[in-house]
N, C-alpha and C positions, 0 to 999 in steps of 0.2 A: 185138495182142500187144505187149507190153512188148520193146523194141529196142536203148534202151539207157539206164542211169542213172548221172547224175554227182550229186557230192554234195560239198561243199566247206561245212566251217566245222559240222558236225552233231557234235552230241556228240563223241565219240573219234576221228572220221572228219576230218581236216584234207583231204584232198582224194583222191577215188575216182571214177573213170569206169570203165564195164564197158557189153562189148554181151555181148549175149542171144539164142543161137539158140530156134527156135520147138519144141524137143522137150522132150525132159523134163532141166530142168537139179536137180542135186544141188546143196547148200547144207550145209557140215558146220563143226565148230568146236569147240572146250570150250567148256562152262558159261562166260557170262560173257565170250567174246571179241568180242562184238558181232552178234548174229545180230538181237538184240532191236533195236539199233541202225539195223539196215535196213531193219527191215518198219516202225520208228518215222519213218524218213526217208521211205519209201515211202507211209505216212499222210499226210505234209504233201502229197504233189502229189494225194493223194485226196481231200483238203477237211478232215482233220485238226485240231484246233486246235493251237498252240504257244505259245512262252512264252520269257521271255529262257534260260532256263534248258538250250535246246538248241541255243544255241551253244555252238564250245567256245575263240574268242578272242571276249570279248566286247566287243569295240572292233570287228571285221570281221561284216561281216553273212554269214548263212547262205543258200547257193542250194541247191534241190533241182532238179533237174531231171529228163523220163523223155520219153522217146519212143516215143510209139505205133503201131504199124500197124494203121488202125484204118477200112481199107478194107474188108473184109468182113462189118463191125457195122450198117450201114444206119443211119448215126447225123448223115444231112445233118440231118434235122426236126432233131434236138436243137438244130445249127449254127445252121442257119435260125432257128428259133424263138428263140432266144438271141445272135439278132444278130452269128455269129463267123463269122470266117473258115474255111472245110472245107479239112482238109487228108490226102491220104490217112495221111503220117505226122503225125502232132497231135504237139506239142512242148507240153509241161503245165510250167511253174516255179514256183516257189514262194520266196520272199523274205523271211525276219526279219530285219528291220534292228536296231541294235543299240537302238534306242531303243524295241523290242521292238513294235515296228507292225511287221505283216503284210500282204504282197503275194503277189496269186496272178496268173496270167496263162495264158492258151490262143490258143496261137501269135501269140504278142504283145498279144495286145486284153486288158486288165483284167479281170477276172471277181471277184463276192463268192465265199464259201467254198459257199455253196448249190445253186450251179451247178455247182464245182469237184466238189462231193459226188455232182449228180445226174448227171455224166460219167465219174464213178468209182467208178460202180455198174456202168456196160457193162463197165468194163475190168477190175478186179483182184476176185477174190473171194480174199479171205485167210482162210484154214479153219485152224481151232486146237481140241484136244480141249475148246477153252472157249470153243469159238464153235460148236456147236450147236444154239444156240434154234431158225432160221429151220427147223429138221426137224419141229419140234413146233408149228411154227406152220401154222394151218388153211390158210389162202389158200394156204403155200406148198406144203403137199401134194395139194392142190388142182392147182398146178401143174406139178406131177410127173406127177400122170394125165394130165393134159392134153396133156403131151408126149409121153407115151405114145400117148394117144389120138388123138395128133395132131390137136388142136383151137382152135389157135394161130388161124386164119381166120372161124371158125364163133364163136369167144370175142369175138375182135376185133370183128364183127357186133355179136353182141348186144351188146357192151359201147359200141357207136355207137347202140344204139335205145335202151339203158337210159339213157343220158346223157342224151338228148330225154325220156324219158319222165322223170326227175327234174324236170328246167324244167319241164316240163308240170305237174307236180305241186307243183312251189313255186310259179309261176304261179298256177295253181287255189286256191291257200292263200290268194296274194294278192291274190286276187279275191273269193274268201267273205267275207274281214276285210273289202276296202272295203266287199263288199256290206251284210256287217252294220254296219258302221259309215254306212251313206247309209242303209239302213232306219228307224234309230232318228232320223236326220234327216228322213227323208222327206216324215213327214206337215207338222211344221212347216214344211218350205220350201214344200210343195206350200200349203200355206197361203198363207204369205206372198208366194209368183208369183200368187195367184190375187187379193190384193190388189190388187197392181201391175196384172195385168194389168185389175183392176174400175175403177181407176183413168182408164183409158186413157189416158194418159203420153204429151205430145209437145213435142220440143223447140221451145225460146221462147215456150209453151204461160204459165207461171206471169207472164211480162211483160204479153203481152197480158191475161191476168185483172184484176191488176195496175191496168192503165189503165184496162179499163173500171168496174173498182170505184170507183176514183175518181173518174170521172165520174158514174156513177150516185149514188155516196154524196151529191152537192155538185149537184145537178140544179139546187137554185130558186136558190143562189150564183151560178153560171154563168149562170144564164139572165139574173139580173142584171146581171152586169159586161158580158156582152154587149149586153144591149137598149142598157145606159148609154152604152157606146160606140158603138153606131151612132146613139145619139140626139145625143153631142160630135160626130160625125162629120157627117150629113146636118140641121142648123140650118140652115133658110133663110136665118138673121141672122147667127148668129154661130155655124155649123159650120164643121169644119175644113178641109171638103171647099170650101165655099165658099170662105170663106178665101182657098184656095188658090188657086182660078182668078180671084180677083181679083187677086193678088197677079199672076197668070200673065198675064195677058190688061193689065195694067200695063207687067209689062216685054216684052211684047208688039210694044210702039207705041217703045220704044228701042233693043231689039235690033239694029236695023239699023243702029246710031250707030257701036258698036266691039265688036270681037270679045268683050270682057270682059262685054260686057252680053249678047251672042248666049249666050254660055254659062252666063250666071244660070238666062235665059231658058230652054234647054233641062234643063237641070238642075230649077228647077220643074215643067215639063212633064214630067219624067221622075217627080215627087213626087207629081202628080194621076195618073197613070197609077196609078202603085204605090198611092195613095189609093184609087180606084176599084174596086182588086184586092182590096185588105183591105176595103172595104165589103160586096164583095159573097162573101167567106169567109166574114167575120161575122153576115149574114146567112142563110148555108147551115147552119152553126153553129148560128146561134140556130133555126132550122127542124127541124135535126134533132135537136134532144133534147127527149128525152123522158121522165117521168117516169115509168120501170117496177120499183118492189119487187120484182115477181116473178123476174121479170130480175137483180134486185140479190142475192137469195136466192140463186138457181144459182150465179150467179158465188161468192160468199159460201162455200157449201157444199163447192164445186169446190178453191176456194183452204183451203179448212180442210182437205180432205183430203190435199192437196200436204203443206199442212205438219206435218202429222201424220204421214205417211211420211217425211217428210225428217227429223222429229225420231227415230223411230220407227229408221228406216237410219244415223243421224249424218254425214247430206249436206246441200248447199245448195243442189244445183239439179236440177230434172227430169233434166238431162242423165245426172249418177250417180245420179239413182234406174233409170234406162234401161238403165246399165250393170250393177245389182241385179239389176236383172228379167232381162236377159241368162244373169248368172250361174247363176242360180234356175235358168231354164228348163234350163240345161246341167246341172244336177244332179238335176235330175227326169226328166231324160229319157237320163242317164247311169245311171242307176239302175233304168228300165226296159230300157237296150239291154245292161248287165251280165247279167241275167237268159242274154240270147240268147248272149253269150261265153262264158260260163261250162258253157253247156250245149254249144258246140262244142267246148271247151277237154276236157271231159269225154268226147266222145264219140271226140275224139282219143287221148285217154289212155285207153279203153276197147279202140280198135285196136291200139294198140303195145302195152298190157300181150296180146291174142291172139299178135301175131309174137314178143314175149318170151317166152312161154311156149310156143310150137314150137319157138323155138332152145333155150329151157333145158331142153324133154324131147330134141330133137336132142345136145345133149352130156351131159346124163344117161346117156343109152343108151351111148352110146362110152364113158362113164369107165368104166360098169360092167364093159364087155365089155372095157374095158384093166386094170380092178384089176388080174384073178387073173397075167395076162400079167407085172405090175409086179412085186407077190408072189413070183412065183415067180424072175422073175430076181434080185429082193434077195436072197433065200432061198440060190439057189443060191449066188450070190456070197460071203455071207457064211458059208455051208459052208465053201468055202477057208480064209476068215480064221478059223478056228477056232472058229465058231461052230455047229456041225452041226444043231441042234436049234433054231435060232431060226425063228421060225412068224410068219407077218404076216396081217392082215386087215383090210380097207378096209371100215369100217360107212359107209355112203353114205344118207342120210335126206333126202327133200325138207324145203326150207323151207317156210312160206307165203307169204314174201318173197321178192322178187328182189333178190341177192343181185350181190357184183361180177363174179362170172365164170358168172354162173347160179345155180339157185334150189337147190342140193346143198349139204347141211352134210355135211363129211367128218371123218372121226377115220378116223386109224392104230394100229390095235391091236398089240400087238406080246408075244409071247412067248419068253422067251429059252432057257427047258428043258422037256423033254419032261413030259406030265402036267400043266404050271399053265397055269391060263387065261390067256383074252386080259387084257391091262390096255392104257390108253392110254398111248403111246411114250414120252410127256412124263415119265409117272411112273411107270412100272416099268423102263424103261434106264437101268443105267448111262452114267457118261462114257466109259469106253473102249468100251462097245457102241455108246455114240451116235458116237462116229469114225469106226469101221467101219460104220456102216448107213451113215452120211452118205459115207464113200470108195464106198463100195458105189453110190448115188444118184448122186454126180455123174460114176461112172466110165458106167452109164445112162445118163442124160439127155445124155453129150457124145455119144451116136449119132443123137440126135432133135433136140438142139438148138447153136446158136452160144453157146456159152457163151464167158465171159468168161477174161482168162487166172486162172487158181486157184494158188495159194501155199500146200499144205499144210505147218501150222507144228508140226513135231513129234505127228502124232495117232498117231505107231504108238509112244509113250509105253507101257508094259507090255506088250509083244509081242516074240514074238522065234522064232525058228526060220524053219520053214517055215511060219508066218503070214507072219512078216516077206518072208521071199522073195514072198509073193502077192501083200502090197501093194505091194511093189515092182514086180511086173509089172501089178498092176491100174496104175498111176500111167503105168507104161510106157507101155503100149495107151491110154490116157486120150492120150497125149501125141501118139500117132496124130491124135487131131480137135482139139487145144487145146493152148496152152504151159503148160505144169506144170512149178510148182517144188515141190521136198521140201529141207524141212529137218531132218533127219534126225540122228538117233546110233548106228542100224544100219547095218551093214559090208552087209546083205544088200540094202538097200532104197540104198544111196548108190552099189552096182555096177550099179545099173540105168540109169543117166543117161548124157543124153547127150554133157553136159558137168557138169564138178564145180569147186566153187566152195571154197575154204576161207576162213573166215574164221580171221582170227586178232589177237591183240593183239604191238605192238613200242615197244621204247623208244627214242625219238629225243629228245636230247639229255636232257631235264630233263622231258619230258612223257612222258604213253602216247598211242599213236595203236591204233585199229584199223583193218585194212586187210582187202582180198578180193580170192581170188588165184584164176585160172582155171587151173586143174593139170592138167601134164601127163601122159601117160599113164604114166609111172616116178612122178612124184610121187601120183597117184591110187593106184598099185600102195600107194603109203608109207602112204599116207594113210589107206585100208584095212585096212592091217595093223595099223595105228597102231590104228585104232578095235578091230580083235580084239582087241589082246594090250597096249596100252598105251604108255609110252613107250620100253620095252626090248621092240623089235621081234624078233621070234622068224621061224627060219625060215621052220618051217610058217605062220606069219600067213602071210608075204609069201607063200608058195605058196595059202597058201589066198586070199589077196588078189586073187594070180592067177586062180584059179579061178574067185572070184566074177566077176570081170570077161568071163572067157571064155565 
């Protein structure tokens, strides 16, 4: 509930703090003393937009401020999940600086206007005969049964499997598309793995090809440079092998003169060694090759299909054609295990649409068996308010769909004189009918549920007697389970409160200000009588003043 609001630098308002007991407070005024002014303040700390235009020094910046009691709302998740501090009383500000940027705040932490909005939905519902609509809207009469039928637990359920079973459903969407999009790939890849895999692809596979094409291409070259060289090498006369050991077996016989000659010495020896080595390579070489086309052809065939797939893929080595054939196989065989998802995926969403549709015949059956209950309490109520004749009826239709609070499409039919038929609410009530059904409703719903505090803004507009007295005691008894305010221009409906507010306008020096004053019970007597009989207060006002009060 709303505890208490300060407001400094708002339109007519230079500076107003007021607290607020939790019963039914009265709010009264003339035309034009600022009533508009406070529910426009009381917007900003709701997530309201503004504008420089609602300051009223526009060199000083505008504070709203209001404070919550807002321990009995169950509103930590909100805290939680929006990262704020919980506090049982919530302090909400609101700030237009004059360079007309806006600041909002929830017990000091920063907040955008969205947040501000969806915390200020728990807390103030401000009802005006032109604010209406949410009665004529489906889901929210919907909501009304519900509360009735008290199906707030059994709602909440379904509305936790209907959640999964959406994912479940966009998921399955989004598996059909891949699937049809890997179908129309399919056969091509499956193709083109089956290449690769004919292929049979091994790394450092294309070098060794490579080499021995080379050697095979160049068999009788080779064979030549080799023989040539073992034939410079092993000359009786004048080979190199020779040669050497003559050379070796020379410094041989001096070696032992001086260290410089020992190590020519060994040094040659180390040349015939090395000489003897590569003779006999060269020889193993020239043994093992051999002249084979056939041999030259596979190799040939092998290396032309390499490079046909690497042209074929736009790579340059075995390796990424490896990482191709990888890929492939994972799309071929993602495309057969989609198959298998897709069919569990479905058979899940097969299960949760059976438990959705035992909870949405489960609260079907209660709504039905709360309509006439609902009906007939509007009905009566609205007898009081002067409407004797008005007649209600809940047409309840399944959908084929599941829907957000179950599978029931509802209308409120609604009749207002004896003999015409039903029409729906939206378009055959009037505005001052829709007040009273809607006072009628949320005087209802505050015995079934936690309702927010409510702000009626003037709806007993063309009413008067003892209508008026009833809505005055309906708002009364309302104040019993919720804080309600009335802003009011009936003397009948403003003696119902628990405390009384006046607004009013004053002139201080050179400006107007409006201000709000918590009256006491001689000034409520005035105030009263004021509203009877006008500015020239009459006795009987004041005694009937009295009266009303008493």
């Amino acid at each position: 509930m709303l505890t208490s609001l300060s407001i400094k630098n708002f339109a007519l308002i230079e500076h107003l703090e007021m607290n607020f007991s939790d019963r039914l407070s009265i709010i009264t005024g003339e035309t034009g003393a600022g009533k508009s002014i406070l529910l426009g303040a009381l917007g900003l700390v709701l997530g309201k937009r503004a504008d420089l235009s609602s300051l009223k020094d526009k060199e000083q910046k505008c504070v709203v401020e209001a404070h919550f009691q807002i321990d009995t709302y169950s509103l930590q998740d909100f805290f939680s999940d929006n990262d704020l501090d919980y506090e049982a009383v919530t302090i909400i500000r609101r700030e237009i600086l004059p360079s007309g940027k806006s600041r909002a705040f929830i017990n000091d932490s920063p907040v955008n206007l969205n947040e501000l909005q969806e915390l200020g939905d728990f807390l103030i519902d401000i009802h005006s005969q032109h604010q209406t609509r949410e009665l004529t809207d489906e889901e929210y009469q919907i909501q009304i049964l519900d509360a009735i039928a008290d199906n707030q637990e059994i709602v909440s359920e379904y509305q936790q499997h209907l959640s999964r079973y959406k994912s479940l459903k966009a998921e399955l969407k989004k598996l059909l598309s891949e699937k049809d999009s890997l179908s129309k790939e399919q056969d091509y890849n499956s193709f083109l793995l089956e290449e690769l895999l004919t292929a049979k692809l091994k790394p450092g596979e294309q070098e060794e090809l490579e080499n021995v094409q080379e050697k095979l291409s160049n068999v009788e070259f080779i064979q030549e440079s080799l023989d040539k060289s073992l034939a410079f090498i092993n000359d009786e006369q004048i080979g190199i092998l020779h040669t050497l050991k003559e050379v070796k077996f020379a410094l041989q016989k001096v070696s032992g003169l001086s260290a410089e000659y020992q190590l020519l010495y060994e040094r040659v020896s180390s040349m015939v060694i090395e000489m003897d080595d590569i003779t006999g390579e060269l020889a193993n070489q020239s043994e093992k090759l051999v002249n084979d086309p056939q041999m030259l052809e596979l190799v040939n065939q092998k290396l032309q299909t390499i490079y046909t797939l690497q042209k074929k893929h736009q790579v340059n080595s075995i390796d990424e054609l490896v990482v191709i054939q990888n890929e492939l196989d994972s799309k071929v065989v993602l495309a057969g295990d989609l198959d298998n998802v897709i069919l569990k995926i479905e058979s899940e969403i097969t299960d949760k649409a059976i438990v959705l549709d035992n909870l949405s015949s489960q609260i079907s059956e209660r709504r039905l068996k709360a309509a006439p209950v609902l009906t007939d309490k509007i009905t009566k109520i609205l007898s009081q308010l002067g409407m004797p004749d008005a007649r209600f009826e809940f047409e309840i239709k399944p959908s084929e769909s599941f829907l957000h609070s179950g599978k029931d499409e509802a209308q409120l039919l609604f009749s207002a004189n004896r003999g015409t038929s039903f029409g729906l609410l939206k378009k055959v009530a009037s505005g001052g009918e829709m007040s009273r059904i809607m006072l009628a409703v949320k005087s209802i719903l505050a015995h079934y549920l936690k309702l927010p505090t409510i702000i009626f803004d003037e709806i007993d507009t063309g009413v008067s007697g003892e209508v008026a007295h009833k809505m005055g005691d309906i708002m009364k008894e309302m104040s019993g389970e919720m804080q309600v305010f009335a802003i009011t221009h009936l003397p009948q409906i403003a003696a119902k409160g628990a405390q009384h507010y006046k607004v009013f306008k004053s002139v201080q020096g050179e400006t107007t200000v409006s201000e709000l004053k918590l009256l006491s019970k001689e000034e409520r007597v005035v105030e009263i009588a004021e509203m009877l009989s006008g500015k020239d207060i009459t006795d009987s006002a004041v005694n009937h003043a009295k009266a009303l009060l008493n």
